[in-house]
N, CA, C and O atoms as a MOPAC input file, in Angstrom:
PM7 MOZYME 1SCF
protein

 N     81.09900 1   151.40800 1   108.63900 1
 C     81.77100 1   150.96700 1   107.41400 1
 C     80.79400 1   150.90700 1   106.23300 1
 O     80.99400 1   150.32400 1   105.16700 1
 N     79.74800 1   151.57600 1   106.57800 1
 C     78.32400 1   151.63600 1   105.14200 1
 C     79.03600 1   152.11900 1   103.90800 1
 O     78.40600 1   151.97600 1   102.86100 1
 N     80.64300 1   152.85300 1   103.80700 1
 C     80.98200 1   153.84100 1   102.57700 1
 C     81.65400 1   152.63600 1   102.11600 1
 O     81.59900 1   152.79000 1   100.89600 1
 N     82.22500 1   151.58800 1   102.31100 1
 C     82.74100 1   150.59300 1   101.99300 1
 C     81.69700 1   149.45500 1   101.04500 1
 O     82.13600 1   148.55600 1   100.32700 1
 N     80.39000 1   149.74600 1   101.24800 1
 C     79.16600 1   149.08100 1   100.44400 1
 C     78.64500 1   149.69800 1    99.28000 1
 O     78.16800 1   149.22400 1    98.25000 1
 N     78.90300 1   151.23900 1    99.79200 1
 C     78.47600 1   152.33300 1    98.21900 1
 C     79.68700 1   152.07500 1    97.28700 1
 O     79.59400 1   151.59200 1    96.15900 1
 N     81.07600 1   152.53600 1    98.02300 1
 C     82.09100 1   152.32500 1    97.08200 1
 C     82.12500 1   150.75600 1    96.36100 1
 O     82.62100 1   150.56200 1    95.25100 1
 N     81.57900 1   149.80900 1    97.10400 1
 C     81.55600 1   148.59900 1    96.21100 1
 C     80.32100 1   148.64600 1    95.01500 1
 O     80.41000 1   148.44200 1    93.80500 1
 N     79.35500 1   148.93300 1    95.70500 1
 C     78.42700 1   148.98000 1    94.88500 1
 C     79.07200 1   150.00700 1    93.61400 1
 O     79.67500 1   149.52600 1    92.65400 1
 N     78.90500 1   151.05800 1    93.73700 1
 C     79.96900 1   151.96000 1    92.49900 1
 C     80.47200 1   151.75900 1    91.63200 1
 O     80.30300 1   152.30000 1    90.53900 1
 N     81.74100 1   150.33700 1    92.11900 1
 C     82.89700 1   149.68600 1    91.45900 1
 C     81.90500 1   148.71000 1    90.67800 1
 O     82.03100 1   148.40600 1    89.49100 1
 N     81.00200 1   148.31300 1    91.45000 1
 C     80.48800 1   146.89400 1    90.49000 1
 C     79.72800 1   147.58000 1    89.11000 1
 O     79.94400 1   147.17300 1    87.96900 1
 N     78.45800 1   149.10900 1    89.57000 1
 C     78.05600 1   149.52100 1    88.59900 1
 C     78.85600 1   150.32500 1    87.38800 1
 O     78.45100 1   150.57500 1    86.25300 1
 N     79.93500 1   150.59700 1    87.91600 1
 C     80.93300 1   151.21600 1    86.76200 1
 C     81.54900 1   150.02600 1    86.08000 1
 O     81.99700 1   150.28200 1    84.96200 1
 N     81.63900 1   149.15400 1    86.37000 1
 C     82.73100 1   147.68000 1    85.58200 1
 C     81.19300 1   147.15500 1    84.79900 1
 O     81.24000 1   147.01800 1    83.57600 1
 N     80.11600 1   146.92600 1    85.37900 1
 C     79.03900 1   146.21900 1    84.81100 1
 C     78.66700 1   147.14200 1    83.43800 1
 O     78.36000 1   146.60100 1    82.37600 1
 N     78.74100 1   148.65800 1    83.61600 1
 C     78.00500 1   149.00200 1    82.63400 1
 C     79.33200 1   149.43600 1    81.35000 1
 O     79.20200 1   149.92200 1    80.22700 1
 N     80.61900 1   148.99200 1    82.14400 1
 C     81.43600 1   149.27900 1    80.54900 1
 C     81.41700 1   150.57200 1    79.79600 1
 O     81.31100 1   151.58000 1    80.49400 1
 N     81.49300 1   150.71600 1    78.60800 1
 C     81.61500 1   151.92700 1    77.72600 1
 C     80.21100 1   152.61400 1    78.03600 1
 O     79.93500 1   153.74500 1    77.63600 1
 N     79.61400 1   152.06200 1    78.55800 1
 C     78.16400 1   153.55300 1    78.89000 1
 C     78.64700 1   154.53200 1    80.05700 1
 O     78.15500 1   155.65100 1    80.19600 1
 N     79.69300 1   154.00000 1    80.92200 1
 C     79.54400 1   154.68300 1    82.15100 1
 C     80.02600 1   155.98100 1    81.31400 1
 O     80.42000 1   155.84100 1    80.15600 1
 N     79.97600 1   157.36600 1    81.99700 1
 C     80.29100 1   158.27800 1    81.88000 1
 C     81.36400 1   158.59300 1    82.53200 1
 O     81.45600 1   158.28000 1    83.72000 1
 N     82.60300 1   159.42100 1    81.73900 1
 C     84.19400 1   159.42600 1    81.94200 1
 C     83.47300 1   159.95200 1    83.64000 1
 O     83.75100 1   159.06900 1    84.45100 1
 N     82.89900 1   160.77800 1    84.11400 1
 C     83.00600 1   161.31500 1    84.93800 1
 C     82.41000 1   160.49700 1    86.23900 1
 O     82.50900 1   160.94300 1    87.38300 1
 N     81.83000 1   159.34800 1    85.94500 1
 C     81.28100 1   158.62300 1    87.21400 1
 C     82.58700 1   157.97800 1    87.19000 1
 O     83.19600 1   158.24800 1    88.22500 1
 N     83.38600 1   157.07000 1    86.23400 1
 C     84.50200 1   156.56300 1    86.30500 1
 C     85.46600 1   157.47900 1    87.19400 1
 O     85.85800 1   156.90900 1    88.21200 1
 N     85.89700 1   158.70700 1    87.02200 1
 C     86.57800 1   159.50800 1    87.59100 1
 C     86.41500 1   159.78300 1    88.99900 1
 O     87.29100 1   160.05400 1    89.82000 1
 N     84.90100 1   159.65000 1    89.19600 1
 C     84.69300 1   159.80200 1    91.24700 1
 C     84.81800 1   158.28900 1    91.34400 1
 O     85.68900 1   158.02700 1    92.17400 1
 N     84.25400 1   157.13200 1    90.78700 1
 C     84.73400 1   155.56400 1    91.47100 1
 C     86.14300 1   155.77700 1    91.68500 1
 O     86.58400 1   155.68900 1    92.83100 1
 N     86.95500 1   156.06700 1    90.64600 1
 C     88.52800 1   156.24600 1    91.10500 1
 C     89.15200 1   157.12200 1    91.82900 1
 O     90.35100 1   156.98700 1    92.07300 1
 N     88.41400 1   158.18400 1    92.29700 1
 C     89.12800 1   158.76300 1    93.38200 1
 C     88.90000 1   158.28700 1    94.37900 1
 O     89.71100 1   158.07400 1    95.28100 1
 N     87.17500 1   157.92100 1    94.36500 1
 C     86.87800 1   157.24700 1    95.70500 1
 C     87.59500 1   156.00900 1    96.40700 1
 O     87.69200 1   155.76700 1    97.61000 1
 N     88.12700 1   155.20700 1    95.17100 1
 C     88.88900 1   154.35400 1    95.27200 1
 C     90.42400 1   154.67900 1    96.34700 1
 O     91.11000 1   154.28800 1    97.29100 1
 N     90.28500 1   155.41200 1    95.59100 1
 C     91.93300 1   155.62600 1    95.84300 1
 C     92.30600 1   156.58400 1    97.25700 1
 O     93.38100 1   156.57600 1    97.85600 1
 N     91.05600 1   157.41900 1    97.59700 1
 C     90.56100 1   158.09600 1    98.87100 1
 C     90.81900 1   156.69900 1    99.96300 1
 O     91.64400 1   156.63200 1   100.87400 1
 N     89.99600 1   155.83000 1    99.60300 1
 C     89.16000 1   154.56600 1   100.80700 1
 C     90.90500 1   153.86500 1   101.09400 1
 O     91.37700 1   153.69200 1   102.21800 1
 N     91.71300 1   153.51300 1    99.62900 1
 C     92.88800 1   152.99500 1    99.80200 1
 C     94.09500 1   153.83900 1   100.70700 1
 O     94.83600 1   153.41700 1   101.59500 1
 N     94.02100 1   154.66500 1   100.34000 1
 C     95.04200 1   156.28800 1   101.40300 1
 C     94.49400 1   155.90000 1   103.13500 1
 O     95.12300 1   155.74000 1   104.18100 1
 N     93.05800 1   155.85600 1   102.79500 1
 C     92.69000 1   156.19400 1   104.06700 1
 C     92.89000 1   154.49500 1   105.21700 1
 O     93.21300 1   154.45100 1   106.40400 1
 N     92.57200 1   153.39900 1   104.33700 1
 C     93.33300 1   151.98400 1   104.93500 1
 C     94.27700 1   152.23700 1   105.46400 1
 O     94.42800 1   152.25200 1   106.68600 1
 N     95.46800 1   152.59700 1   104.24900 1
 C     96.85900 1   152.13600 1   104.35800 1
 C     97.16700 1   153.62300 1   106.04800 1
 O     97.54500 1   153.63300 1   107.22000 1
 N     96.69600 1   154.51600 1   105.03900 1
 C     97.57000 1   155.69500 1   105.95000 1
 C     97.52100 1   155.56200 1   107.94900 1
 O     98.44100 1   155.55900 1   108.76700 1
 N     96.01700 1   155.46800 1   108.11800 1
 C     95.96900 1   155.44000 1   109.20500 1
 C     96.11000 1   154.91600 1   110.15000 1
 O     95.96300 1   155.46700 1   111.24100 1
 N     96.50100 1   153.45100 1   109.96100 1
 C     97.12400 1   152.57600 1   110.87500 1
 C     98.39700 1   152.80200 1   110.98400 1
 O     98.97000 1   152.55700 1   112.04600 1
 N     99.10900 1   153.35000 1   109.82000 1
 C    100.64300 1   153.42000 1   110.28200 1
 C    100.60300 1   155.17200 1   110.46600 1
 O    101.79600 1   155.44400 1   110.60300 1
 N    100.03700 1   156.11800 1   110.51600 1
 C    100.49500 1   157.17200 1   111.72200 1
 C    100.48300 1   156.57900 1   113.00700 1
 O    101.35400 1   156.92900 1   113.80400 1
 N     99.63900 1   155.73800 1   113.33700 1
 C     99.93000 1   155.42100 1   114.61800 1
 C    101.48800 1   154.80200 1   114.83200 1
 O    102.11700 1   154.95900 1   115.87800 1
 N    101.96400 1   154.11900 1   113.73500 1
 C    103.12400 1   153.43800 1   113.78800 1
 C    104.10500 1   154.00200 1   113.80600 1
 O    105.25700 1   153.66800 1   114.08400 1
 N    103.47000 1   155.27300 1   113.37200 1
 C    104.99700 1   156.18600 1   112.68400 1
 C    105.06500 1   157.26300 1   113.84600 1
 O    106.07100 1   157.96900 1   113.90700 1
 N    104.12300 1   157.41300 1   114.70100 1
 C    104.10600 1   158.40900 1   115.99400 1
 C    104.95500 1   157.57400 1   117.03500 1
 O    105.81000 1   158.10900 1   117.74200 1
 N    104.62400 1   156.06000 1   117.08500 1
 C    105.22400 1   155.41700 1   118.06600 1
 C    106.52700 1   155.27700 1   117.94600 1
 O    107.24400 1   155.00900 1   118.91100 1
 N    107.00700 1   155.45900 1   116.63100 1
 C    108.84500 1   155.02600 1   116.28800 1
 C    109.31200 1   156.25300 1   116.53800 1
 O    110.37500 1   156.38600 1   117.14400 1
 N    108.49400 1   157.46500 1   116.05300 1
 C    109.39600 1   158.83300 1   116.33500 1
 C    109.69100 1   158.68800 1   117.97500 1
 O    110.84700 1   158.64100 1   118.39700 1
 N    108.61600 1   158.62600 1   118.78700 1
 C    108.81400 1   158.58100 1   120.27200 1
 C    109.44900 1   157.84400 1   120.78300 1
 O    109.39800 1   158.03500 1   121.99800 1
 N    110.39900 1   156.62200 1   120.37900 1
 C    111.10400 1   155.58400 1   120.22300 1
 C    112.48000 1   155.51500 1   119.99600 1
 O    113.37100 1   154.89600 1   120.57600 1
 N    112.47900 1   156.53900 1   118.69800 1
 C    113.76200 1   157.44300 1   118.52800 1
 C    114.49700 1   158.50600 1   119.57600 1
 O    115.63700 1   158.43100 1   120.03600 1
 N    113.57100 1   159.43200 1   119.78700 1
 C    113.13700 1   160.33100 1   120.71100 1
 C    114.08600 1   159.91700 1   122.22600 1
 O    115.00200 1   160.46000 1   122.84300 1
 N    113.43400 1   158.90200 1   122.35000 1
 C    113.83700 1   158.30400 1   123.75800 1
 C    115.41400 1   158.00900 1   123.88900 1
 O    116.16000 1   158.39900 1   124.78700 1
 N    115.76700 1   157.13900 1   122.64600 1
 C    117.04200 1   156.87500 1   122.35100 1
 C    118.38400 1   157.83800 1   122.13600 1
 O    119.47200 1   157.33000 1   121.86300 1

């Protein structure tokens, strides 16, 4: 979970430095952001969503 310490670190140096950051470091903190959030949410529920199809399936 070390990408979870860069991406924080990232977030803190892009909010700390305000109007200096460059549009384009802003632009990878926010994908990265939004990568790390997809990748939370998504992957616990394929598992969820494999188990209901097979569930259905059965029925």
């Amino acid at each position: 979970m070390h990408w979870v310490a860069v991406l924080a670190f990232l977030c803190e140096r892009a909010f700390a430095a305000g109007d200096e950051t460059p549009p384009f470091l802003g632009m990878v903190t926010v994908g990265l952001l939004l990568t790390a959030l997809t990748y939370i949410v998504f992957v616990p529920t394929r598992g969820l969503i494999r188990i209901l199809l097979r569930l259905v399936r059965l029925t």
